[in-house]
C-alpha positions as CSV (number, residue, x, y, z in Angstrom):
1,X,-13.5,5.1,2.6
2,X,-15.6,2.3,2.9
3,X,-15.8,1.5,-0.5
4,X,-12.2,1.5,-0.1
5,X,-11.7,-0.4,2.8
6,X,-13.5,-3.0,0.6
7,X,-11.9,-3.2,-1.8
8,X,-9.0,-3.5,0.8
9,X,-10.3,-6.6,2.2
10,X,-11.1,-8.2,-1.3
11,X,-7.7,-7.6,-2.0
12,X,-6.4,-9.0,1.0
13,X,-8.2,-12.9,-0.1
14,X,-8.9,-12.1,-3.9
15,X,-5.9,-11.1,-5.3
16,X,-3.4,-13.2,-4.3
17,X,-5.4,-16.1,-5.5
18,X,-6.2,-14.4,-8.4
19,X,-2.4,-13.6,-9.2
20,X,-1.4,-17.1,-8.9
21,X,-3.3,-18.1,-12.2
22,X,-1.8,-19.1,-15.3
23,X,-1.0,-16.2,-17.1
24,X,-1.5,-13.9,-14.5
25,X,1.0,-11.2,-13.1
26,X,1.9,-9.5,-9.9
27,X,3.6,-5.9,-10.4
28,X,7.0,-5.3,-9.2
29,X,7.1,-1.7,-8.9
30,X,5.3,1.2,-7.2
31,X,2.7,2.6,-9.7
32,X,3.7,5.9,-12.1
33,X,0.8,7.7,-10.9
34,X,-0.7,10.4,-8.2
35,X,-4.2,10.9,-6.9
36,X,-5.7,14.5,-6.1
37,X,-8.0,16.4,-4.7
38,X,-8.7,19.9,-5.6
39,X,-10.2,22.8,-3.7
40,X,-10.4,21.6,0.0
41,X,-12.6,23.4,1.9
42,X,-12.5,22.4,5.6
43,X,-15.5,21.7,7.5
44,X,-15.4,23.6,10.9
45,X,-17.6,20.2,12.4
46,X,-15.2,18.3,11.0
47,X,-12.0,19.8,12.4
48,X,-13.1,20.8,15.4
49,X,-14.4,16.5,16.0
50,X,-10.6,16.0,15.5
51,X,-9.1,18.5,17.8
52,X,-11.5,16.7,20.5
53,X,-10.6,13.4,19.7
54,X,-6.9,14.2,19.1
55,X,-6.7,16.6,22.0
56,X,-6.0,20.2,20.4
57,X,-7.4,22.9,21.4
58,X,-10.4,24.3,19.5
59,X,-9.3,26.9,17.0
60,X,-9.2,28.1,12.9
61,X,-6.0,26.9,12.4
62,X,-5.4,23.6,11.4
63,X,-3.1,21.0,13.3
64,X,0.0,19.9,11.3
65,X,-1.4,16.4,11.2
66,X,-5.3,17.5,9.5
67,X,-4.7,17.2,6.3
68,X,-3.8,13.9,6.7
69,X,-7.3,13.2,6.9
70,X,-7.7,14.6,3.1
71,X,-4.4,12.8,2.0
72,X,-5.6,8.9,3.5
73,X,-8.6,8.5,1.2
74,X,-6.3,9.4,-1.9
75,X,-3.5,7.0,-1.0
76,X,-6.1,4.4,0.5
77,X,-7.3,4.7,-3.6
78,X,-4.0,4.4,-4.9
79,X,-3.0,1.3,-2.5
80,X,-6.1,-0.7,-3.2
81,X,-6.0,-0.2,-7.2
82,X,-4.6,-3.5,-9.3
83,X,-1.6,-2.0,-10.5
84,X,-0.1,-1.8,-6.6
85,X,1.8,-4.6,-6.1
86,X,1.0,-5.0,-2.2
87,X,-2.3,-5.9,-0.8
88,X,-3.3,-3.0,1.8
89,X,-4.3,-5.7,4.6
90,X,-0.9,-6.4,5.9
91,X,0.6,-3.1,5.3
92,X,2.5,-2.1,8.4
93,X,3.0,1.8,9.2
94,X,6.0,2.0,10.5
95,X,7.0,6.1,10.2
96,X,5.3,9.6,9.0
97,X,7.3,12.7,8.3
98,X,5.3,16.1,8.0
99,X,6.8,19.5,7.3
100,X,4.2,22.4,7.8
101,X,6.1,24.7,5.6
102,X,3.0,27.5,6.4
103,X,0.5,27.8,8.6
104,X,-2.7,26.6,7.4
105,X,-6.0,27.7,8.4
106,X,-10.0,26.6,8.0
107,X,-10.4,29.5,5.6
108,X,-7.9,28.6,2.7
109,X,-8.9,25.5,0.5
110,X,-6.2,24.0,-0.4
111,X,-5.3,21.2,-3.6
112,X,-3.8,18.0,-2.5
113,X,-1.8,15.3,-3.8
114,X,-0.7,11.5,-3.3
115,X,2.1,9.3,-4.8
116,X,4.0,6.3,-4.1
117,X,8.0,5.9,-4.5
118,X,10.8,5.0,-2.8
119,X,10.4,1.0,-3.3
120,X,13.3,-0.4,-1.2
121,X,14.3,-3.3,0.4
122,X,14.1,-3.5,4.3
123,X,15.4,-6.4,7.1
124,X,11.9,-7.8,7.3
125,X,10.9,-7.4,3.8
126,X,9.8,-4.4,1.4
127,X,9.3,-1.1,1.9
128,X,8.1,2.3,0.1
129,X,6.6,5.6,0.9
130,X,3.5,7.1,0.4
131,X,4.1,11.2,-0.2
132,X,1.8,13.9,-0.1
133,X,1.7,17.2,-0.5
134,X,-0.9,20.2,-0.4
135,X,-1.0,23.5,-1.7
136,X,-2.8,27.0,-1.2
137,X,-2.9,29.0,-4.4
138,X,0.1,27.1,-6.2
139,X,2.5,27.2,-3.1
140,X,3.4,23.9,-1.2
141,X,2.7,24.6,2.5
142,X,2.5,21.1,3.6
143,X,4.5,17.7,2.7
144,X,4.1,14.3,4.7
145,X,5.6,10.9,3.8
146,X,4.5,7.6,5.2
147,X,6.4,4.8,5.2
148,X,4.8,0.9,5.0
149,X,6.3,-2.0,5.3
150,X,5.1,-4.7,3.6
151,X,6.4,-8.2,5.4
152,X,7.8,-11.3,3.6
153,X,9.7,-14.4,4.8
154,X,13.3,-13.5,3.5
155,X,14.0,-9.7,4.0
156,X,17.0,-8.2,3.1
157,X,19.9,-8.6,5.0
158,X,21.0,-5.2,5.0
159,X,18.6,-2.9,7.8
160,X,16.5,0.0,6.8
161,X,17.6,3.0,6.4
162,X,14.9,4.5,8.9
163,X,16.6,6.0,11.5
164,X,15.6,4.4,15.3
165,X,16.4,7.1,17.1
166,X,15.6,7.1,20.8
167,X,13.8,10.2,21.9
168,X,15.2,11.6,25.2
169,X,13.1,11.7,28.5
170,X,14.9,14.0,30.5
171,X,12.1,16.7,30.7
172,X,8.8,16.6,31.3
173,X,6.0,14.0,31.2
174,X,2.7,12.9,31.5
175,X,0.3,9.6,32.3
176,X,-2.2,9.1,29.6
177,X,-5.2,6.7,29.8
178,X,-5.9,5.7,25.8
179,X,-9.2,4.5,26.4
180,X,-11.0,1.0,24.5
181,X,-12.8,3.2,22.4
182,X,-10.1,5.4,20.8
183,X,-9.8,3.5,17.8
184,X,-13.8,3.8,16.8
185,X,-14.0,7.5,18.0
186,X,-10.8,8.5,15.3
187,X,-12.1,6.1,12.6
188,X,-15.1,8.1,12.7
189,X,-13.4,11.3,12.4
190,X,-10.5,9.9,10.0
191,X,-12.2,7.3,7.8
192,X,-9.7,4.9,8.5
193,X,-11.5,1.7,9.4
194,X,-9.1,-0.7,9.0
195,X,-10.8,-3.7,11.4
196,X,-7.7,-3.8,13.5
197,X,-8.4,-0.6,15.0
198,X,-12.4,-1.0,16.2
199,X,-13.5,-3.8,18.0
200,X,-11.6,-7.0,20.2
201,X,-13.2,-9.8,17.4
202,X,-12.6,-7.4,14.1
203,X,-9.0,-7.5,16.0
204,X,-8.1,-10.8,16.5
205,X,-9.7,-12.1,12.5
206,X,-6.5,-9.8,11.3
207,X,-4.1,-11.5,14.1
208,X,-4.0,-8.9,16.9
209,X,-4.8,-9.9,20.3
210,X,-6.7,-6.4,21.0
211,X,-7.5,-3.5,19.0
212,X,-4.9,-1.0,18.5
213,X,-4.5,2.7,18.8
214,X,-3.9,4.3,15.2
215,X,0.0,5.5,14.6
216,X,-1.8,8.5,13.3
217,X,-3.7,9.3,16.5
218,X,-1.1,8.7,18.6
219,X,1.5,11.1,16.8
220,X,-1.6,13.6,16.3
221,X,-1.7,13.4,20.2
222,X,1.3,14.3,20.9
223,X,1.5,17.3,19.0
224,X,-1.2,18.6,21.2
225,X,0.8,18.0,24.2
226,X,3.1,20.2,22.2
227,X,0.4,23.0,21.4
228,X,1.6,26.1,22.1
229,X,5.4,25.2,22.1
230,X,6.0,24.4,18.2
231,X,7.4,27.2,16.0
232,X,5.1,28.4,13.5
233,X,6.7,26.1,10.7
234,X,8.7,22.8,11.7
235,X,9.3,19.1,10.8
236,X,8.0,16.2,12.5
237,X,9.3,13.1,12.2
238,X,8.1,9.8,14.1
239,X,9.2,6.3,14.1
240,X,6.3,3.4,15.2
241,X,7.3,1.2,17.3
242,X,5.4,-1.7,19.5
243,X,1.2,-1.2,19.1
244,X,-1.2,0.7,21.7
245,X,-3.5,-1.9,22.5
246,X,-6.9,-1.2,23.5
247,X,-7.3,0.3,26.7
248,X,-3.8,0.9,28.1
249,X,-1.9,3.7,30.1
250,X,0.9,5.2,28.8
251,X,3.8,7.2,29.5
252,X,4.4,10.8,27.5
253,X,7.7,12.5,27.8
254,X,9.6,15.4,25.8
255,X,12.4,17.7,26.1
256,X,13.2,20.9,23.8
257,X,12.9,18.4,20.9
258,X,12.5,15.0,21.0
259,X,9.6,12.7,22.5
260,X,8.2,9.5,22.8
261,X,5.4,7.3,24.2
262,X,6.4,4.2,26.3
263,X,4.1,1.4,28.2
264,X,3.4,2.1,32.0
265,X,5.2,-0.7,33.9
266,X,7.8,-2.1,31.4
267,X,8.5,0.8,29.7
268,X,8.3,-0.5,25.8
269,X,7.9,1.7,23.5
270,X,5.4,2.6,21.3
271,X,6.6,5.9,19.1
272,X,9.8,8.1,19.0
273,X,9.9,11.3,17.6
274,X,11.8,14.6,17.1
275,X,10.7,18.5,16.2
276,X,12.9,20.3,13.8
277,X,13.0,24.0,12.0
């Protein structure tokens, strides 16, 4: 991943000089290709660092949200490669989808793999989705799709088709304290060290007044709140919404189904979400 993340940040002050020479190209489309990974074994360290930092509790069976931490390297690989036609600095994550279609557990490698698709145009610019997928012995027990938006000047007029869903806050809740150092405690456990996530000056070179909490943290977190009230299989769908900057308190609430994480004081959100069969 940090090989990657280089390459990232090359890209990011390279490459778009380096496509505006004569006889250079930019691609227009997503990349006919998919990344792997074969015969995952999970590291009991290793998952058990991430139900600490995410908030699960300690046991064999993985979180819906783990194997994203197999799936990121792959697409980080696919995302920083020539033939994508976005730079990866810039990229913003703006919703995840995961169906656990089967329980899946420390003991079972599993095979994984990562493709891009779904190029479209959205009110603020591009966007496209990053799918994944892992298997145990053949059969699909997991799927996730990200979707990244990749900002330009004249978006299309016509909205997104991502839903905005407001998640209802009827039932319970809960006051969380995201601490300053939640970005650099899931980094090390995720490999995503994008600079916008670790440190207050790392933060503001990339244009953010603080370092933010990762999307993928956050919607990990509250999935824990969930522990022990998710069906064996389900769907999860999130939408992100305004960043978690670095340290804040936050507002969790849920009913049978939906939930969502707001700002304490003026109540903006930060993520909506939804639990389905």
């Amino acid at each position: 991943m940090l090989k990657l993340y280089g390459k990232a940040l090359a890209g990011a002050t390279v490459l778009p000089v380096a496509r505006k020479l004569p006889g250079a190209s930019t691609p227009r489309e997503l990349p006919d290709r998919e990344v792997t990974r074969e015969d995952v074994k999970v590291d009991l360290e290793h998952l058990a660092a991430y139900d600490r930092v995410c908030g699960f509790r300690l046991r064999d069976q993985l979180p819906a949200t783990y194997p994203h931490m197999v799936a990121f390297p792959l697409a980080m690989e696919l995302m920083t490669d020539t033939s994508f036609p976005f730079p990866v600095m810039g990229l913003v994550h703006i919703a995840n989808r995961i169906e656990l279609l089967a329980p899946m557990t420390a003991e079972q490698p599993f095979d994984v793999r990562v493709w891009a698709a779904d190029l479209a145009d959205h009110d603020k610019g591009r966007q496209f989705q990053i799918h994944a997928e892992a298997t145990v012995a053949d059969s699909v027990v997991w799927r996730s799709s990200s979707t990244y938006l990749h900002r330009e000047k004249s978006g299309s007029r016509e909205r997104s088709q991502s839903s905005d869903g407001a998640a209802a806050r009827s039932g319970g809740h809960a006051v969380w304290e995201v601490p300053a150092d939640i970005g650099r405690r899931y980094a090390a456990v995720s490999g995503d060290r994008n600079p916008i996530h670790l440190h207050p000056l790392s933060a503001k070179l990339f244009g953010m007044k603080a370092p933010i909490a990762h999307g993928m943290w956050t919607k990990a977190r509250c999935l824990a709140a969930l522990e022990g009230e998710l069906p064996e299989t389900y769907t999860v769908d999130v939408r992100f919404k305004l960043p978690i900057f670095l340290p804040s308190k936050v507002v969790f609430s849920t009913d049978t189904r939906h939930f969502e994480v707001r700002a304490v004081g003026d109540g903006k959100p930060h993520l909506s979400g939804e639990v389905s069969k």
